[in-house]
BASE-894235 format. One record per residue (C-alpha): x, y, z; residue in one letter. Coordinates in steps of 0.2 Angstrom, whole numbers, padded with zeros to 4 digits, always signed. Layout:
N
XYZa ...
END
This chain:
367
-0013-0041+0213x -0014-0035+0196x -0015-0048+0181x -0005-0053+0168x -0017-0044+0153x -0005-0050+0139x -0007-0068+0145x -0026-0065+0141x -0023-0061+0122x -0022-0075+0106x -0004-0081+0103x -0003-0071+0087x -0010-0054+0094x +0002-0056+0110x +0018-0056+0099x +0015-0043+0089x +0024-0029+0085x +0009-0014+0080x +0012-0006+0062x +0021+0009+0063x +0019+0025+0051x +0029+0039+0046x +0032+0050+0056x +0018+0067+0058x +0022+0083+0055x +0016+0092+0069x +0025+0077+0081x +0042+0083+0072x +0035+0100+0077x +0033+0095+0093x +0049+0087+0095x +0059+0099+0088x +0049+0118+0085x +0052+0116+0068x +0039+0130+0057x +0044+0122+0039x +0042+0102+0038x +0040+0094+0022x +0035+0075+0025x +0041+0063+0009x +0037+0048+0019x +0021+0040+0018x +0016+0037-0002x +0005+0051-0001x -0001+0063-0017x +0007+0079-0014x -0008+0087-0023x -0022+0084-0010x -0038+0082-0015x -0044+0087-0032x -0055+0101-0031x -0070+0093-0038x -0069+0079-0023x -0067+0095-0010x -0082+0102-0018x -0093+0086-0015x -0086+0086+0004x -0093+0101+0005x -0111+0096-0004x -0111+0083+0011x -0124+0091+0023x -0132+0075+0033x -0119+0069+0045x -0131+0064+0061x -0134+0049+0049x -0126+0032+0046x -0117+0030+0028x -0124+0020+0016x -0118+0004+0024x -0117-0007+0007x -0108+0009-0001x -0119+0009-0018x -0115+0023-0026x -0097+0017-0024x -0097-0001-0028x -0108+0004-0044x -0095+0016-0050x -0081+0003-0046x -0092-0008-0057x -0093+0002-0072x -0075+0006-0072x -0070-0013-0070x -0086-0020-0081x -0089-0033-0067x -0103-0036-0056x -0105-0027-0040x -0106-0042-0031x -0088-0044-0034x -0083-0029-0024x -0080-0028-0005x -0076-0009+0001x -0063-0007+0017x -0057+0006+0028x -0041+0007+0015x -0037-0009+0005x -0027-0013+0021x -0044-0018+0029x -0045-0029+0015x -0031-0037+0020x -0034-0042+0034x -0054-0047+0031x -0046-0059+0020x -0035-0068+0035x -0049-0065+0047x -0062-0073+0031x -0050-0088+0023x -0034-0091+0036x -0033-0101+0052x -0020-0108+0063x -0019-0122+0052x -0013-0114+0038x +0004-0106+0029x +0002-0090+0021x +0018-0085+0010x +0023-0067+0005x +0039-0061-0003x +0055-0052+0009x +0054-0033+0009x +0038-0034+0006x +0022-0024+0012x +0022-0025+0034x +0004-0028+0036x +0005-0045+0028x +0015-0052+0042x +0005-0041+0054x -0013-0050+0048x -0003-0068+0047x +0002-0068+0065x -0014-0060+0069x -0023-0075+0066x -0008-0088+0072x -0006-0093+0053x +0012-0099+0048x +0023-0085+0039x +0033-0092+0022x +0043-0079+0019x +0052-0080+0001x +0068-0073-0001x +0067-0060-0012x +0075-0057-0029x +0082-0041-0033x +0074-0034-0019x +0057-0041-0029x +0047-0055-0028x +0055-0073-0032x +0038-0080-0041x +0046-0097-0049x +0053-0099-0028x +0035-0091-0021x +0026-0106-0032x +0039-0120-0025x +0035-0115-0008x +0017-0121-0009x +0011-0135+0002x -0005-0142+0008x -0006-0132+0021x -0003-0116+0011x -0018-0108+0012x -0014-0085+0005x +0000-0079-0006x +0003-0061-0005x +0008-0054-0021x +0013-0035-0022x +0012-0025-0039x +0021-0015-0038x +0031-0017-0022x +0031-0006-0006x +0045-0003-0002x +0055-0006-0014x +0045-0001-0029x +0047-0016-0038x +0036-0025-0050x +0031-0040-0060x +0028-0040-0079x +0010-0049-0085x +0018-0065-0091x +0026-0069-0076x +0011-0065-0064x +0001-0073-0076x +0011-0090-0080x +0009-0087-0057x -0008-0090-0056x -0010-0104-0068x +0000-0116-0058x -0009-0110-0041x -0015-0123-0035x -0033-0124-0032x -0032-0122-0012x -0022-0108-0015x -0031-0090-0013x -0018-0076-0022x -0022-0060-0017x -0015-0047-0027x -0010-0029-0020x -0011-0016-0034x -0012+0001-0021x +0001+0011-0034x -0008+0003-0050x -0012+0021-0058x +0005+0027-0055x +0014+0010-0063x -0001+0007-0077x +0010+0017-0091x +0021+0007-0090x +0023-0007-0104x +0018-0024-0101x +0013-0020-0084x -0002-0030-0079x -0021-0025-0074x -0023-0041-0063x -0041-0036-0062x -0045-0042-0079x -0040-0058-0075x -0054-0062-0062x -0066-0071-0074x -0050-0082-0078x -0044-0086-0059x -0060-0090-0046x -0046-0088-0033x -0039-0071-0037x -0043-0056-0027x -0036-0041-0032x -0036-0025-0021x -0036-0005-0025x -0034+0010-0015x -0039+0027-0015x -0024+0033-0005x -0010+0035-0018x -0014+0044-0033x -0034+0049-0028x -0026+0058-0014x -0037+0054+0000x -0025+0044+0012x -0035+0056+0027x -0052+0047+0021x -0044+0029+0019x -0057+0019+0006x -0049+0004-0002x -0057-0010-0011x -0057-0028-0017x -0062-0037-0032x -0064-0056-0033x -0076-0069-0036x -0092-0067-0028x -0092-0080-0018x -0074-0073-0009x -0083-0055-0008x -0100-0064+0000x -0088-0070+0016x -0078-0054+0016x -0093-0045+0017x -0098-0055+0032x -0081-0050+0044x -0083-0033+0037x -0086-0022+0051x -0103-0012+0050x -0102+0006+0040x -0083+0005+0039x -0084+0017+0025x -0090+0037+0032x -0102+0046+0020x -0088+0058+0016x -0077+0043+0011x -0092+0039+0001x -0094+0053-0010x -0074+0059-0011x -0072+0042-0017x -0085+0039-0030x -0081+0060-0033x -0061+0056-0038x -0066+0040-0048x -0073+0050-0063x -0060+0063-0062x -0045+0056-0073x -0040+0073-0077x -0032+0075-0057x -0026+0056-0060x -0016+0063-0076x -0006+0077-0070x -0004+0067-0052x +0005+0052-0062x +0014+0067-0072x +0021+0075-0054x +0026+0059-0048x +0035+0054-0066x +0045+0073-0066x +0049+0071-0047x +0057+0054-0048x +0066+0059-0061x +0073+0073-0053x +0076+0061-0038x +0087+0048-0051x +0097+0062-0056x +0101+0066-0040x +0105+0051-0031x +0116+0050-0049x +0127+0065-0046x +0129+0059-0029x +0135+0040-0033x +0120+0032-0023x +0114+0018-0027x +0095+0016-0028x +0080+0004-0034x +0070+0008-0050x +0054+0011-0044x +0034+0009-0052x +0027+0019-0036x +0027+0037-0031x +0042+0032-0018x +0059+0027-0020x +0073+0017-0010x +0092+0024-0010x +0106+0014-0003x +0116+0026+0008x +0130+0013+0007x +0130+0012+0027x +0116+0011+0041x +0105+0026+0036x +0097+0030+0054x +0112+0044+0056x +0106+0053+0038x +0087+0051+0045x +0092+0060+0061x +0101+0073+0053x +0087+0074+0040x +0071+0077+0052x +0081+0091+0060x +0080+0098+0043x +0063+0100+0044x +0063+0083+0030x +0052+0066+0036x +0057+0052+0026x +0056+0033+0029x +0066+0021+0036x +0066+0006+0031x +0076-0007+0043x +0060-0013+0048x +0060-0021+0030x +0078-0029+0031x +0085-0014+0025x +0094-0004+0036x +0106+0006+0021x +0088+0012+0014x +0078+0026+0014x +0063+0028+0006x +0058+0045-0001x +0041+0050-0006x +0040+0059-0021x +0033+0078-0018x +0030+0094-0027x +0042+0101-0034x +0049+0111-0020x +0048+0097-0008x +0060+0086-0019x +0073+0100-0020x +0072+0103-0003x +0075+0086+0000x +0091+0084-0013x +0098+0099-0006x +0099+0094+0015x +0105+0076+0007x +0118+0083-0004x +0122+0094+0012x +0122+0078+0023x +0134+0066+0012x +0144+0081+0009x +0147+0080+0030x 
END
């Protein structure tokens, strides 16, 4: 008689409900034999790659061996460009596997980890994980509640999530307000802050680079990604910077060679190409634009976003204008997962893609 296998798993693993992504294209192709998809669903740079990091790709002969396993070449161009140690920097498989080194690293059942509602899924994913408790805040404008965040600190409260700026709704937090955060932390507190669309909200004023701030705050990690505005979502390298002493028992859950040679090099590559990070953050500022103006001449309500994505309200439960959307060819995001079931998020494309997208929702709400 065959045994109960989920009785074998950790409480936290059993109740889990696994992270889901936006939809692939070639599943909507498979579903529906559509030829033209555009996906707008996932926060990814509609530039792909720069051409300088396909041509280093290329230059990568030697695959029959391991990667670098501490990632040198990596960590020391992090360090130049942060002017910090290398010692203060951990590598992950995307910063999400910095996440989750850090519950596996710093949480236990013991403990309280608190994170903001609407706010990123793989911190309640890495929380139950590990059979932590969940404080979720109630959010603020659909953003983080800091003075509430800081009341919901106990003894036991051992992680704050902080996201800046928010995914999904695109939110964020000015420098005196994280700041005036993390001088009343108390000292048992680790705040990790997630800064994955920092290139694309870093114009804007009074927007802080939390990264400056580690030499001030010996419980701050701050982690990066190289899946927005680099473009290499496919490669997935992500990073975290903290004391050393945080990064010393990161590094000793971190899995073996999580980081392939090609992540190595496309990512050290797209570091010292600002020129592709320039014109990605000027796409992404022209296509929200042309989002806002939409959503305005169809009296939709939306959230202001820092990211390259953006929330509408469809002012109803927005799984019929999904539907209708992938049959369009369009992949977008829903978002009731999140506790907002009116929402969709919308990636911001090329050109092309964006007016594609305003033109089957105008067609949809017109229905």
């Amino acid at each position: 008689m065959p045994c109960d296998l989920f009785s074998l798993a950790t409480s936290g693993v059993a109740g889990l409900q696994p992270y889901h992504p936006g939809k692939p294209i070639d599943e909507l192709q498979r579903e529906l034999g559509l030829d033209e998809i555009i996906k707008l669903a996932s926060n990814e740079n509609p530039l792909g790659p720069s051409q300088k990091v396909l041509d280093a790709i290329a230059s990568t002969k030697d695959l029959s061996r391991y990667p670098d396993g501490n990632g040198f070449v990596l960590k020391k161009a992090l360090a130049d460009k942060h002017n910090i140690d290398m010692n203060r920097i951990t590598l992950g498989n995307g910063s999400n596997d910095i996440l989750e080194m850090v519950a596996r690293a710093l949480v236990n059942t013991e403990h309280q980890v608190i994170y903001s509602q609407h706010s990123f899924a793989v911190y309640p994913i890495v929380t139950q994980a590990v059979g932590a408790e969940h404080i979720v805040v109630p959010a603020n404008e659909w953003g983080h509640d800091l003075p509430a965040m800081l009341a919901a600190i106990t003894n036991k409260t051992r992680l704050m999530f902080i996201a800046n700026p928010n995914n999904p709704t695109g939110t964020w937090i000015n420098s005196e307000h994280l700041r005036h955060l993390l001088e009343n932390i108390p000292d048992h507190v680790i705040v990790l802050v997630d800064e994955a669309y920092f290139e694309y909200a870093s114009a804007e004023e009074d927007y802080p680079d939390a990264s400056l701030w580690l030499n001030d705050f010996s419980n701050l990690i701050v982690t990066r990604t190289f899946s927005k505005a680099y473009g290499l979502a496919g490669l997935r390298v992500g990073y975290g910077l903290s004391h050393p002493d945080i990064a010393n028992l990161l590094n000793r859950v971190r899995q073996p060679f999580n980081n392939n040679s090609l992540a190595l090099v496309a990512a050290e590559t797209a570091l010292q190409d600002d020129q592709y990070i320039e014109r990605s953050v000027k796409v992404n500022q022209s296509g929200m634009q042309a989002l806002i103006n939409a959503f305005d001449e169809l009296d939709l309500e939306f959230i202001p976003s820092k990211g390259n994505f953006i929330c509408v309200d469809l002012k109803q439960p927005a799984d019929d204008c999904y539907q209708a959307l992938l049959k369009a060819g369009v992949i977008v995001r829903p978002v009731a997962n999140y506790g907002m079931p009116n929402h969709l998020r919308i990636s911001i494309g090329l050109e092309s893609e964006n007016t594609r997208f305003i033109n089957e929702l105008t067609k949809i709400m017109a229905a």
